[in-house]
Every structure is written in C-alpha cells, then in structure tokens.
C-alpha positions in Angstrom: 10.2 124.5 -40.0 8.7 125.8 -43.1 10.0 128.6 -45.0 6.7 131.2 -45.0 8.0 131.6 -40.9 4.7 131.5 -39.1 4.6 131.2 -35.6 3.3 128.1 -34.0 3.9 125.9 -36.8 6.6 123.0 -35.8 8.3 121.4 -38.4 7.7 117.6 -39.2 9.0 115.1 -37.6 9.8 112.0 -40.0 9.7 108.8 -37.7 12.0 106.1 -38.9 11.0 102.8 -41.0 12.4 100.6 -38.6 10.7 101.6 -35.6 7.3 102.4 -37.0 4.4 99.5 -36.0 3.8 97.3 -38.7 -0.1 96.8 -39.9 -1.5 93.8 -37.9 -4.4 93.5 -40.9 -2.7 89.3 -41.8 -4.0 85.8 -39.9 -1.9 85.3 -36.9 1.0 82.8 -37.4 0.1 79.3 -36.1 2.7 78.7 -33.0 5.8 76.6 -33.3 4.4 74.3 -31.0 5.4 69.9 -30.9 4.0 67.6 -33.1 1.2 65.5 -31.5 1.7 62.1 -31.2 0.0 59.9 -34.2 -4.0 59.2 -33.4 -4.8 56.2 -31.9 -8.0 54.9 -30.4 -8.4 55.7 -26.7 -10.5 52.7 -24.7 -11.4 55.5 -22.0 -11.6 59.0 -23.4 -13.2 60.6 -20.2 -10.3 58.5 -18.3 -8.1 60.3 -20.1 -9.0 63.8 -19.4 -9.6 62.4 -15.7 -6.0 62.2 -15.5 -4.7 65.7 -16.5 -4.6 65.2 -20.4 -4.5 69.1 -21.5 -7.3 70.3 -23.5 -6.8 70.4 -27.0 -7.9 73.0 -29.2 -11.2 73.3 -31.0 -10.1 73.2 -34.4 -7.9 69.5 -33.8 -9.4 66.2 -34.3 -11.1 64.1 -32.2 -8.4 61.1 -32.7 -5.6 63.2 -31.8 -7.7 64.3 -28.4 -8.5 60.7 -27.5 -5.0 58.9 -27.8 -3.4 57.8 -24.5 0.6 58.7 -23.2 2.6 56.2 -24.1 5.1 57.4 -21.5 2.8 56.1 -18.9 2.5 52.6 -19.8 6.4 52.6 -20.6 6.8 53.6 -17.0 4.1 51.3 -15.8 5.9 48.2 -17.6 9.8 49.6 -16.8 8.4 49.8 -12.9 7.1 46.1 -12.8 10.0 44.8 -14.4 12.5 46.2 -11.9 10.7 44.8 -9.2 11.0 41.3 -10.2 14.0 41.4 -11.4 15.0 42.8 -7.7 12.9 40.3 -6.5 15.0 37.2 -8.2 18.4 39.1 -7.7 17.4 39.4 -3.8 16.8 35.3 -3.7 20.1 34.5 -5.5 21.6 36.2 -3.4 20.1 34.7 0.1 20.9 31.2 -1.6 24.3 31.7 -2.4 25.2 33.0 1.0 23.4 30.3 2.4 25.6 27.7 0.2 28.9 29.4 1.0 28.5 29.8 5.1 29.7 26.0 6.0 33.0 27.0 3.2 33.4 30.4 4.4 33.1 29.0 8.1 36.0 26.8 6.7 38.0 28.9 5.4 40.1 30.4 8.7 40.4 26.7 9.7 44.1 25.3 9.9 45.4 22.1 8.1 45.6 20.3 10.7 42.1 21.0 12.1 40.4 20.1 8.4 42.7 16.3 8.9 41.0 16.4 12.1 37.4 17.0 10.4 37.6 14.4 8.1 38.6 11.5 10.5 35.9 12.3 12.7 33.7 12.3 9.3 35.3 9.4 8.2 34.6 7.4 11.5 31.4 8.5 12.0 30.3 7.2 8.2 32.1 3.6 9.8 29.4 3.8 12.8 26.8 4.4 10.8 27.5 1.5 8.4 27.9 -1.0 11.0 25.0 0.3 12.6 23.4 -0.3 9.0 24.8 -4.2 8.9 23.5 -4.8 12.2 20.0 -3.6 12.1 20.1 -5.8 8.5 21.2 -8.7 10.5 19.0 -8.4 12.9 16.1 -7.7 10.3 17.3 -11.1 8.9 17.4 -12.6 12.3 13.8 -12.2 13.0 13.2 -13.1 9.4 14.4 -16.6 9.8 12.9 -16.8 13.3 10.0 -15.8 11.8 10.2 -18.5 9.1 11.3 -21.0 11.6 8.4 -20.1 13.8 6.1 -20.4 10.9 7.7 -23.6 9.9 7.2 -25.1 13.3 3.9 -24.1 14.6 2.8 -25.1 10.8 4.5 -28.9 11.4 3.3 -28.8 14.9 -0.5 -28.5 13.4 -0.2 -31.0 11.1 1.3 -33.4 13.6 -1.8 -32.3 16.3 -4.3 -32.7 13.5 -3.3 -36.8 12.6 -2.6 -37.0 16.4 -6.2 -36.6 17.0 -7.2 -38.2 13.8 -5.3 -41.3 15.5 -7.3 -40.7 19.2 -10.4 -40.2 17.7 -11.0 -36.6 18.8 -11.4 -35.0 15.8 -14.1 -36.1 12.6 -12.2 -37.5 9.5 -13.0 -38.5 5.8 -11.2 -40.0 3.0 -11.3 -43.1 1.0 -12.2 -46.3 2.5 -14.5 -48.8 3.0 -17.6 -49.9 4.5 -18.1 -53.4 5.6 -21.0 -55.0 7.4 -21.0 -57.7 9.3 -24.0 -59.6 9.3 -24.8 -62.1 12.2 -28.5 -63.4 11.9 -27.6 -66.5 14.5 -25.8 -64.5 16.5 -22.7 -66.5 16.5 -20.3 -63.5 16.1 -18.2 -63.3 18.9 -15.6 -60.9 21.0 -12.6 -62.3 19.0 -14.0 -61.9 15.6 -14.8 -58.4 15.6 -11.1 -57.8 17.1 -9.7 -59.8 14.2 -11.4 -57.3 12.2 -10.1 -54.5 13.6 -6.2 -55.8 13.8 -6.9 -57.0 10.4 -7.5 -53.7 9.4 -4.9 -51.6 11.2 -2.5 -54.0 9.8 -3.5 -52.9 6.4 -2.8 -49.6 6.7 -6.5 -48.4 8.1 -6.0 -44.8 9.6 -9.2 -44.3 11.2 -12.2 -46.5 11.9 -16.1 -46.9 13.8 -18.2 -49.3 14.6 -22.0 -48.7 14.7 -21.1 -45.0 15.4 -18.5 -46.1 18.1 -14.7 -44.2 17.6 -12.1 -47.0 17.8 -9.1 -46.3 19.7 -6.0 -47.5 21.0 -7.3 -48.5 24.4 -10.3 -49.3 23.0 -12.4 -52.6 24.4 -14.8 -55.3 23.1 -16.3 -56.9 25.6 -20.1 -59.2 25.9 -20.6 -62.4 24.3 -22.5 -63.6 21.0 -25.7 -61.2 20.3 -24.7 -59.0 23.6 -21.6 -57.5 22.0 -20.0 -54.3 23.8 -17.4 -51.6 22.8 -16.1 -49.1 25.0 -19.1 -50.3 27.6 -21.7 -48.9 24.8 -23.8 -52.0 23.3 -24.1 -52.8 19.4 -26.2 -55.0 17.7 -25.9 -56.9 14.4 -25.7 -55.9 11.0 -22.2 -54.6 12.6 -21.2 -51.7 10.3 -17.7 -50.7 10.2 -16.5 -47.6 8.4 -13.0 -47.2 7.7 -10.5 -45.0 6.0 -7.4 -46.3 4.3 -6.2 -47.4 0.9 -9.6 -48.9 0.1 -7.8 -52.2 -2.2 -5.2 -52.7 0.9 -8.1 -52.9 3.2 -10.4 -55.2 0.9 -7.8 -57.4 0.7 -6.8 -57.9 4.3 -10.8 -58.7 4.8 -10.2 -61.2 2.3 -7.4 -63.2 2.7 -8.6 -66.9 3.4 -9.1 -68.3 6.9 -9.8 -64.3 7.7 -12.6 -62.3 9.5 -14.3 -63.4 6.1 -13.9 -67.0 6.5 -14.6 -67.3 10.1 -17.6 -65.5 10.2 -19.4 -67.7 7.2 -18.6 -70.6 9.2 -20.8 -69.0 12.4 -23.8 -68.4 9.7 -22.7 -65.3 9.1 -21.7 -63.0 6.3 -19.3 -60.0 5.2 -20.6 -57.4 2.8 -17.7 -55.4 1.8 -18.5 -51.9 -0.5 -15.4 -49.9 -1.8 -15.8 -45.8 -1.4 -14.0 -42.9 -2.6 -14.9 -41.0 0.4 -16.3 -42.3 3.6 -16.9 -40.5 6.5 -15.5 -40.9 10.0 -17.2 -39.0 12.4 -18.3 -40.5 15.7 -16.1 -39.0 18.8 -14.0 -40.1 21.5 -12.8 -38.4 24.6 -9.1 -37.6 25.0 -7.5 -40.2 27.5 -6.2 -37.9 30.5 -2.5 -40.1 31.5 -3.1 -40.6 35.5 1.0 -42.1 35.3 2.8 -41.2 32.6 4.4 -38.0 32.5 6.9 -36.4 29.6 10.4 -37.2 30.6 12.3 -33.5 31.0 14.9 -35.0 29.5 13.8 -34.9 25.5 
C-alpha cells in the first residue's frame, strides 16, 4: 500500500526470482539422444526403411540414414550357428547310445553268464572255420578234378586224333615222301606193292595212299599184273604212293638192295623216289564197325 492512502490502489506484489518464467528468446538445446552408429553403405536403402528403420531427421546425413543394424545380422548368424551345432550334438548323441546298447545290455549280466557268452562265441568262431577249411577243400577238390578232367579229355583227344590218323578216318600231313612206281610192261605184281607197303611201315611210315586209296590195317591188294586192286577199287600204273614219316628212314627202306627197288627194275620197271617237307595225306576210309570183338568189362 502506498503512503498518499487512496482507495482502490493495492500494493505491489513482488513475485520471486526463482519462480518467475525465464525468456525462451535462445535455440533450443539439441536432445541428449544415442550416438548413431558409424555410416556405412547400405546395398538396399528402401529395404531398409521397409523394415521399420525410424526416420531420421532432415538435417542428418544420408550415410548415417542408409546404414543397416548390425544386431540383425549378429542374430541371423548366432541363430544359424546354434542350429548346426544342435544338429551335430543331436547325432553324437544317437551314435553313442547306439555304441553303448550291446555294453549297457551287458552290464546286469552275471559272471557266470558272460563265461557262458564267450564259449558259445568261442565255438561258434570253431564252426565257422571249419566250415571255412571245408568249402577250401572242396574248392580244391573240384580244382584238381577239374584239372584231372582237363588233363584227360585233353590226352584222350590226342590219343582219338593218331587213332584215326592210324584208320585212315581223318586227313593228315607232315613230312614224307612221294614215290612212284612206274610199270610200262606191266609186270608189277600183288606182292610187290605189299613189299612196299611193309617196307614202309617198318620204317616208321605213319600214314600212307595209294593212287588216292587210304591204306589201312585190314587193307587188301588183290588183281594180277596191269589189273591191280586195293580195297576192291582198281589202280593203274604210274602207282603213286604218298607217305608220311621220317622222310630219310623211309628213302632208305625203299632202297635197301634186293628191295621193292630192286625187284621192280628186274620186271622192267622203275622207282622214282622225291623227298618232301610236307606231303599231304588225304584220301578217306570208313571206320571198320567190329561184328565180334567186344571191350572186355574187365579193363
């Protein structure tokens, strides 16, 4: 109240410092807000702010706008790893209670039983070997019989083969000779073409023919001079006989003196004799069929 008293005039009212407003007239203070995470280059900007980035204000850059959370791709990478890693824990696991079954299946089992165990292990590993040696002995078994077999039917064929070489069924060559009997009188008789042959097969001959006929064991000459027949099949002169044998053998059983040589030159005739490195037998006989002879059961 002032001191001149006039009515209707209040007294001043002095309003504290402290609680009067302050002038707002200065630049607001910038917040106290986190410090953005350092710029990096974003590969997807508009990715992003797809996914919820907040907007940033006008006045920050455009690097600091565009880098992505690392948080995510921590979380990404931390989430991955725990699931292989569970993964691999999950498979150890399966194998090593798969190892320890048969032990822990073992384990309640008493002494006695596990002795038990093992003899029955230990026999069966003795079957199964001796199983093993037999099948190996029979494996050897058919091995030889095999080889026997082989051996046989091989020397079987070889004895077949110079059987019929012998008979005459079967075509032959070799070294040899070829002689030809020449008779221009004809003086040559029955007796001089068998010498000839005996002569021969004396001297190691293996096979022989005479004017394309096969000479055998029962083989026959029969006729008389210039009407000569062997087997019942007529041949005339020259008489050419092809034969297989040590050719020098055979040349010189044909030439001994008082031989088929020898006799025949005295009848007018004459012996041409030609040495070969290979002659060829190849005239055919049939297989004699035995009408009495049978093989004795006995061999």
């Amino acid at each position: 109240m002032s001191g001149d008293g006039r009515p209707g005039d209040r007294p001043e009212e002095t309003v504290p410092e402290e609680t009067a407003p302050e002038p707002r007239d200065e630049a607001p203070e910038p917040r106290d807000e986190a410090p953005e995470p350092p710029a990096e280059p974003a590969e997807d900007p508009e990715a992003e702010t797809a996914e919820g980035s907040a907007v940033e204000p006008v006045g920050e850059p455009v690097a600091a706008r565009a880098a992505p959370p690392r948080r995510r791709r921590s979380s990404l990478v931390a989430a991955s790893l725990i699931a292989v890693l569970t993964v691999l824990l999950g498979f150890a696991i399966a194998v090593q209670v798969r190892s320890t079954d048969t032990g822990e299946a073992l384990e309640g089992v008493r002494e006695e039983d596990l002795i038990g165990i093992l003899d029955d292990l230990d026999a069966q590993e003795e079957r199964l070997r001796a199983q093993i040696a037999d099948q190996r002995a029979d494996l050897r078994e058919l091995s030889d019989s095999d080889s026997q077999a082989a051996a046989a039917l091989e020397d079987a064929t070889s004895r077949a083969d110079s059987l019929a070489i012998l008979n005459g069924t079967v075509a032959a060559e070799g070294p040899g000779l070829v002689v030809t009997i020449r008779d221009p009188e004809g003086q040559v008789r029955v007796a001089d073409l068998l010498d000839a042959v005996q002569e021969l097969r004396g001297a190691g001959a293996e096979t022989m023919q005479i004017d394309g006929v096969r000479i055998g064991v029962s083989t026959a000459v029969t006729g008389t001079p210039g009407a000569l027949r062997i087997d019942g099949r007529p041949v005339e002169a020259p008489y050419e006989v092809v034969v297989i044998g040590s050719a020098q053998d055979l040349r010189t059983a044909m030439s001994i003196p008082g031989g088929v040589v020898d006799r025949v030159g005295r009848q007018g005739g004459s012996v041409d004799i030609e040495q070969r490195d290979r002659v060829v037998v190849d005239a055919l006989r049939p297989l004699d069929e035995p009408q009495y002879a049978q093989p004795d059961p006995g061999d």
